[in-house]
DONUTOR-915910 format. One record per residue (C-alpha): residue number from 1; residue in one letter; x, y, z. Coordinates in steps of 0.1 Angstrom, whole numbers, plus 5000, padded with zeros to 4 digits. Layout:
<recs>
<rec num="NUM" residuo="a" xx="X" yy="Y" zz="Z"/>
...
</recs>
This chain:
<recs>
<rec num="1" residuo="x" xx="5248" yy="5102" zz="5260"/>
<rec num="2" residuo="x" xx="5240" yy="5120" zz="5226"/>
<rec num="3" residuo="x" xx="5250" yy="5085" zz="5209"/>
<rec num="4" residuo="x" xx="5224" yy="5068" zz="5226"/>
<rec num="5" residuo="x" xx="5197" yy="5095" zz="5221"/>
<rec num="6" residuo="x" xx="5203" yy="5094" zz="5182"/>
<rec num="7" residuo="x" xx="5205" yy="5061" zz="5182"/>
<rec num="8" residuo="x" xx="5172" yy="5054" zz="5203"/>
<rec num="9" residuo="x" xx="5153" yy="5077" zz="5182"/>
<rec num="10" residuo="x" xx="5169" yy="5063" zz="5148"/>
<rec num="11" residuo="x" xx="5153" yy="5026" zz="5162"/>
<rec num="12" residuo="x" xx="5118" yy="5050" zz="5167"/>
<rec num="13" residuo="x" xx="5114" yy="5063" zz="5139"/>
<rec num="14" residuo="x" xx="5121" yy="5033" zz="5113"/>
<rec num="15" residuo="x" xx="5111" yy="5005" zz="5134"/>
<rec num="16" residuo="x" xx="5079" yy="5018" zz="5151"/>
<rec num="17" residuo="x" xx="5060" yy="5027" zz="5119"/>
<rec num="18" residuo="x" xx="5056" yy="5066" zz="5121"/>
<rec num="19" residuo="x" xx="5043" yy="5084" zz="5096"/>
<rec num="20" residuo="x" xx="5073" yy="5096" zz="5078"/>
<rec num="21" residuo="x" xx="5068" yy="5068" zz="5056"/>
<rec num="22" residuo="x" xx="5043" yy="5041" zz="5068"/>
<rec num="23" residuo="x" xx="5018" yy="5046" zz="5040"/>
<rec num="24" residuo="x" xx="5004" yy="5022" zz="5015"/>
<rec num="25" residuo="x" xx="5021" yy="5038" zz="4989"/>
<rec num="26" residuo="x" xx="5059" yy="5037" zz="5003"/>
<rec num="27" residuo="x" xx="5052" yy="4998" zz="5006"/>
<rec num="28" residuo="x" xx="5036" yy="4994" zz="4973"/>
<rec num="29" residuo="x" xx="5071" yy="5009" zz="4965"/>
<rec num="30" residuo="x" xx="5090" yy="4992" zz="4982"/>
<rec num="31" residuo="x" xx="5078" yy="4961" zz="4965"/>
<rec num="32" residuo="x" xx="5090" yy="4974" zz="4930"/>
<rec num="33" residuo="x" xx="5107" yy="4949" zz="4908"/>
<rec num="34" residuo="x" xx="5090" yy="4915" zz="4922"/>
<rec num="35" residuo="x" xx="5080" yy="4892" zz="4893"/>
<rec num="36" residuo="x" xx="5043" yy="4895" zz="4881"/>
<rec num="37" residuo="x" xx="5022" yy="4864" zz="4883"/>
<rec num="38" residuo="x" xx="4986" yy="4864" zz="4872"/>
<rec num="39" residuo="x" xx="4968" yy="4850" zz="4903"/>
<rec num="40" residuo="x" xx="4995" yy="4859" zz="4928"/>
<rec num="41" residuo="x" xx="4984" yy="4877" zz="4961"/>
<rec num="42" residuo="x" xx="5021" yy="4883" zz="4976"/>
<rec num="43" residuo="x" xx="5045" yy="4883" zz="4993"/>
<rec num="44" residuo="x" xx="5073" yy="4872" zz="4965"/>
<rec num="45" residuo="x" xx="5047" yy="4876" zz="4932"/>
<rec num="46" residuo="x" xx="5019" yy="4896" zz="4923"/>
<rec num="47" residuo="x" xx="4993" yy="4900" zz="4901"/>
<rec num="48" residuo="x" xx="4975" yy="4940" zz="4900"/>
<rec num="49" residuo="x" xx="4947" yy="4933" zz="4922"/>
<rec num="50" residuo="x" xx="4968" yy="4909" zz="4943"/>
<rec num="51" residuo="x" xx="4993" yy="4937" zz="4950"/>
<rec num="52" residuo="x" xx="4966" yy="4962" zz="4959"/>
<rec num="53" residuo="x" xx="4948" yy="4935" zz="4987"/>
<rec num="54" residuo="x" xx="4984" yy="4928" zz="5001"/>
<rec num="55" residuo="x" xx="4994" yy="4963" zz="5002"/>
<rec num="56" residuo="x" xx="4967" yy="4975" zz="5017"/>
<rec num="57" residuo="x" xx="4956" yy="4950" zz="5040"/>
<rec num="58" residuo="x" xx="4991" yy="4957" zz="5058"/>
<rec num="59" residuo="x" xx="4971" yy="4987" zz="5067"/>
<rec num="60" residuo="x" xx="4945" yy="4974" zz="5079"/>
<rec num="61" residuo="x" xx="4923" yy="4978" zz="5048"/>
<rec num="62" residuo="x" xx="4906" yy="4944" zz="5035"/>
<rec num="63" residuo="x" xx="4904" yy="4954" zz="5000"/>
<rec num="64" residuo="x" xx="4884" yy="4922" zz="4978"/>
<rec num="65" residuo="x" xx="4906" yy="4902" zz="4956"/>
<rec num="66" residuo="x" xx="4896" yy="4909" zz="4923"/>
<rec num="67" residuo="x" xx="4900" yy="4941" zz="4902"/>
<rec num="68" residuo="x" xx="4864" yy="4949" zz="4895"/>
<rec num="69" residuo="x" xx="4854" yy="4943" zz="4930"/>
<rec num="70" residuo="x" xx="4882" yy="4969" zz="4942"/>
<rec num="71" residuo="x" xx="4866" yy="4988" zz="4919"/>
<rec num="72" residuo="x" xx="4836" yy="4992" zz="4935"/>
<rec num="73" residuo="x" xx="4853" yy="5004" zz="4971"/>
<rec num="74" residuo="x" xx="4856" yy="5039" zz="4980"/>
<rec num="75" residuo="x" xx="4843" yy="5071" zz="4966"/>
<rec num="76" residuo="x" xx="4846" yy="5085" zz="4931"/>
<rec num="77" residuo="x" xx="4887" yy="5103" zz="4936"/>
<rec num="78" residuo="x" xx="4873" yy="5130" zz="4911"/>
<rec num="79" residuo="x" xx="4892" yy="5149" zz="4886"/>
<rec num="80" residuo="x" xx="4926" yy="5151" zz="4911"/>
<rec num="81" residuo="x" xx="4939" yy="5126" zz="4920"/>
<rec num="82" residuo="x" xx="4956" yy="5119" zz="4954"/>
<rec num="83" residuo="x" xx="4984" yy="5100" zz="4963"/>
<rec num="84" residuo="x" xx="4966" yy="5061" zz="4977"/>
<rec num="85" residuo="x" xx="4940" yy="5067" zz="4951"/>
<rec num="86" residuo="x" xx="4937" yy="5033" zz="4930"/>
<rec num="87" residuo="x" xx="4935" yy="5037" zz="4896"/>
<rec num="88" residuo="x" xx="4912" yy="5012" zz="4872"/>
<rec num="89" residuo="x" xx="4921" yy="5008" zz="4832"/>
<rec num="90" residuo="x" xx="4902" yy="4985" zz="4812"/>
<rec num="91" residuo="x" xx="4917" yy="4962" zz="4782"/>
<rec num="92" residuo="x" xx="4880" yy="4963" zz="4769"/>
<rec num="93" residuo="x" xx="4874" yy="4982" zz="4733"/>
<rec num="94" residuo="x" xx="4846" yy="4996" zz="4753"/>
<rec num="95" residuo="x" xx="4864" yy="5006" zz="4783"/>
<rec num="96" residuo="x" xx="4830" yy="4989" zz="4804"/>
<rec num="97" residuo="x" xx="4850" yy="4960" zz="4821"/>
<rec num="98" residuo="x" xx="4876" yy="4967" zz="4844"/>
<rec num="99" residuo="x" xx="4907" yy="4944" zz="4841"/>
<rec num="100" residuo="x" xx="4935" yy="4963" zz="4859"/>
<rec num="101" residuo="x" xx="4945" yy="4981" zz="4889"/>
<rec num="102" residuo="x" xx="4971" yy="5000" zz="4900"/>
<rec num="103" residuo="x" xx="4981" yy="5029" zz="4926"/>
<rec num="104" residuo="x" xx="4989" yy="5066" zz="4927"/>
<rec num="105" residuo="x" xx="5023" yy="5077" zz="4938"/>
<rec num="106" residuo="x" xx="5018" yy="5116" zz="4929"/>
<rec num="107" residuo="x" xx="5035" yy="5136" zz="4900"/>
<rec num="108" residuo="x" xx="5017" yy="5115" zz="4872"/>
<rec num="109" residuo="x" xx="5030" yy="5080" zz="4886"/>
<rec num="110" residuo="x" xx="5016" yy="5047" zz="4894"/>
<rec num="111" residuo="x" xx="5028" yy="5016" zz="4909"/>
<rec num="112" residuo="x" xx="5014" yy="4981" zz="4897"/>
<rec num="113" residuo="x" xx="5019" yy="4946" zz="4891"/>
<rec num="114" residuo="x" xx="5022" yy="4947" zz="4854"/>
<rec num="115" residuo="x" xx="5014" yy="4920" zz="4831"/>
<rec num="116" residuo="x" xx="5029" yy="4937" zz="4801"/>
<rec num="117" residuo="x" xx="5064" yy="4942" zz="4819"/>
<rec num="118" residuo="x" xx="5062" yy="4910" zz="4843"/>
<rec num="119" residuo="x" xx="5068" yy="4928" zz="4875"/>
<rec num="120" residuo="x" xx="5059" yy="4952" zz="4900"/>
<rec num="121" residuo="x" xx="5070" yy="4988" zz="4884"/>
<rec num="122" residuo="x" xx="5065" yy="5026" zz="4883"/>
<rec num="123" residuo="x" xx="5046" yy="5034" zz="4858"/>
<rec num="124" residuo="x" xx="5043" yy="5068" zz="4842"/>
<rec num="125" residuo="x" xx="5001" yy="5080" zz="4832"/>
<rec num="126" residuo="x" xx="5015" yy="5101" zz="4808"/>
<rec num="127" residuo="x" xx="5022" yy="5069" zz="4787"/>
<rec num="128" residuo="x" xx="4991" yy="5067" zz="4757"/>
<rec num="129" residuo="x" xx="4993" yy="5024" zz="4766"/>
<rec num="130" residuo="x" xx="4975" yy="5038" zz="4806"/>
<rec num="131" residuo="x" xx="4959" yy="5071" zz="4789"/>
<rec num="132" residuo="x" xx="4941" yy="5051" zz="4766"/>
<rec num="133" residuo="x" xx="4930" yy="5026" zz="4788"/>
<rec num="134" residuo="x" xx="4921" yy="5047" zz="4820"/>
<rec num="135" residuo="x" xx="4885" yy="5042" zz="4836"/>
<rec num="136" residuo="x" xx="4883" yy="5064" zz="4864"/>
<rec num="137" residuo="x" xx="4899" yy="5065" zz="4906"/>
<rec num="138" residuo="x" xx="4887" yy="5056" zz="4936"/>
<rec num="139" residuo="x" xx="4895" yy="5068" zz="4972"/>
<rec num="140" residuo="x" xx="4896" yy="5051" zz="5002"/>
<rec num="141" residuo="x" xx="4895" yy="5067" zz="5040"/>
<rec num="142" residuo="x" xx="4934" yy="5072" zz="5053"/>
<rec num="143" residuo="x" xx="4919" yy="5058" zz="5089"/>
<rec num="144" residuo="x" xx="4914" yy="5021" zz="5074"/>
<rec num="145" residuo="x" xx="4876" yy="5035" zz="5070"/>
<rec num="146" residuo="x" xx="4860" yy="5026" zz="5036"/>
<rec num="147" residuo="x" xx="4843" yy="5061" zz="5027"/>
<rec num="148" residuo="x" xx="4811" yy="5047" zz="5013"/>
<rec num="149" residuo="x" xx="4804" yy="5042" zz="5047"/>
<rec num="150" residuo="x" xx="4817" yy="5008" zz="5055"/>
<rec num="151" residuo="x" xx="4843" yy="5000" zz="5082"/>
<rec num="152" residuo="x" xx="4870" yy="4976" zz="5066"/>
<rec num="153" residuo="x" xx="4885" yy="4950" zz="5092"/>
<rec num="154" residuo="x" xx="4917" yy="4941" zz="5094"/>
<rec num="155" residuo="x" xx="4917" yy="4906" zz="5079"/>
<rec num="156" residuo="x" xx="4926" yy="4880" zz="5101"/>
<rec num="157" residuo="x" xx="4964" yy="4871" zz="5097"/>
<rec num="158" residuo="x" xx="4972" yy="4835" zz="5095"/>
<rec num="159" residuo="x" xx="5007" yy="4837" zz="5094"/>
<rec num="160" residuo="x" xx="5007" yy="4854" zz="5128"/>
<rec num="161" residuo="x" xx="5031" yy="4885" zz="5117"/>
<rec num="162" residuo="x" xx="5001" yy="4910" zz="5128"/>
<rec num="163" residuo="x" xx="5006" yy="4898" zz="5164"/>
<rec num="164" residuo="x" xx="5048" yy="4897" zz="5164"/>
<rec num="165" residuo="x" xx="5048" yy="4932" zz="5146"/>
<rec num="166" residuo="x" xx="5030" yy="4940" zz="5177"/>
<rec num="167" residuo="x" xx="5050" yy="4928" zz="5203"/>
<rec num="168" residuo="x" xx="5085" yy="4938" zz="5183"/>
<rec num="169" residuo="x" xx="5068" yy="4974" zz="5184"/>
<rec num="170" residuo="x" xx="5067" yy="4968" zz="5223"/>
<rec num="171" residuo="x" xx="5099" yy="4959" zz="5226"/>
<rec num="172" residuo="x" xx="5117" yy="4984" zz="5208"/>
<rec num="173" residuo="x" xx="5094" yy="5009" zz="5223"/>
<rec num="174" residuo="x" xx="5106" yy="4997" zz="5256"/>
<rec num="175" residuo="x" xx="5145" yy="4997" zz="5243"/>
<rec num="176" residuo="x" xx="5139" yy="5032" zz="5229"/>
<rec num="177" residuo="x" xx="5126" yy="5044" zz="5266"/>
<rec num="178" residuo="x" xx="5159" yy="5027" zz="5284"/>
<rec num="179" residuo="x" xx="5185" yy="5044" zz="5257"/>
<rec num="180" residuo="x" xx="5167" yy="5073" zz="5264"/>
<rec num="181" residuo="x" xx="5174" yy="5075" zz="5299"/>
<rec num="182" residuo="x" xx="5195" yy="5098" zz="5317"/>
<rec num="183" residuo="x" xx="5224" yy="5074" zz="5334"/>
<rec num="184" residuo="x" xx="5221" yy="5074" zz="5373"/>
<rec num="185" residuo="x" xx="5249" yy="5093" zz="5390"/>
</recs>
């Protein structure tokens, strides 16, 4: 019986997206080492801004496509930052054009598509190449809400895996309740 337990709540916890680590950041992660390709919205390449909209629209978050207009979503993050909060650096002498984006992990780190290193990497802010070229953060709602006041939908999924995460959720939900089960005597 025990066996069963663990292994029905094992299946729970990483199959039906809790929130021990379904967060935009864990998947921006988990993406770490696909090749960067300038225009590239995902799954197998990215480019910065294309990483951001894929991530986050797994959240339910439609994010626009390019840099600048992510930039523009959201409230000013402020002096500290957050983990989620995107990050915006400019290539610009001027720092007034946004060119890149990229994501806060926490402890001074970022995930992004990166040009300069042609893939998807942690990258540390400490580094004078992102301290010289850092604009400012913005912050989105955690409940798929943009804070400025707008409510982001879910874009529609043409590939259909919205609707089959749904119903493999179901399922294991429903294998999860019959492991849990006490065997009839």
């Amino acid at each position: 019986m025990i066996p069963r337990i663990a292994c029905s709540i094992a299946v729970s916890v990483v199959c039906l997206g809790t929130n021990l680590s379904a967060d935009v950041v864990d998947f921006a992660a988990s993406l770490i080492g696909r090749p960067y390709v300038w225009g590239a919205e995902g799954p197998h390449s990215f480019d910065c801004s294309g990483l951001m909209q894929f991530v986050h629209r797994e959240f339910g978050i439609d994010l626009p496509r390019r840099a600048i207009s992510q930039s523009r979503v959201g409230d000013a993050a402020g002096r500290r930052l957050q983990r989620g909060d995107l990050l915006f650096f400019s290539n610009d002498s001027r720092r007034s054009l946004v060119t890149h984006v990229g994501i806060y992990e926490g402890d001074g780190m970022m995930i992004d598509a990166s040009q300069r290193h042609g893939r998807v990497r942690r990258d540390d802010l400490d580094d004078p190449f992102w301290t010289d070229r850092f604009m400012f953060a913005r912050r989105l709602d955690d409940s798929g809400a943009l804070r400025d006041g707008r409510r982001s939908e879910p874009s529609a999924r043409r590939d259909g895996r919205g609707d089959r995460s749904r119903a493999a959720r179901r399922v294991l939900e429903q294998l999860a309740d019959v492991l849990i089960r006490r065997p009839r005597r």
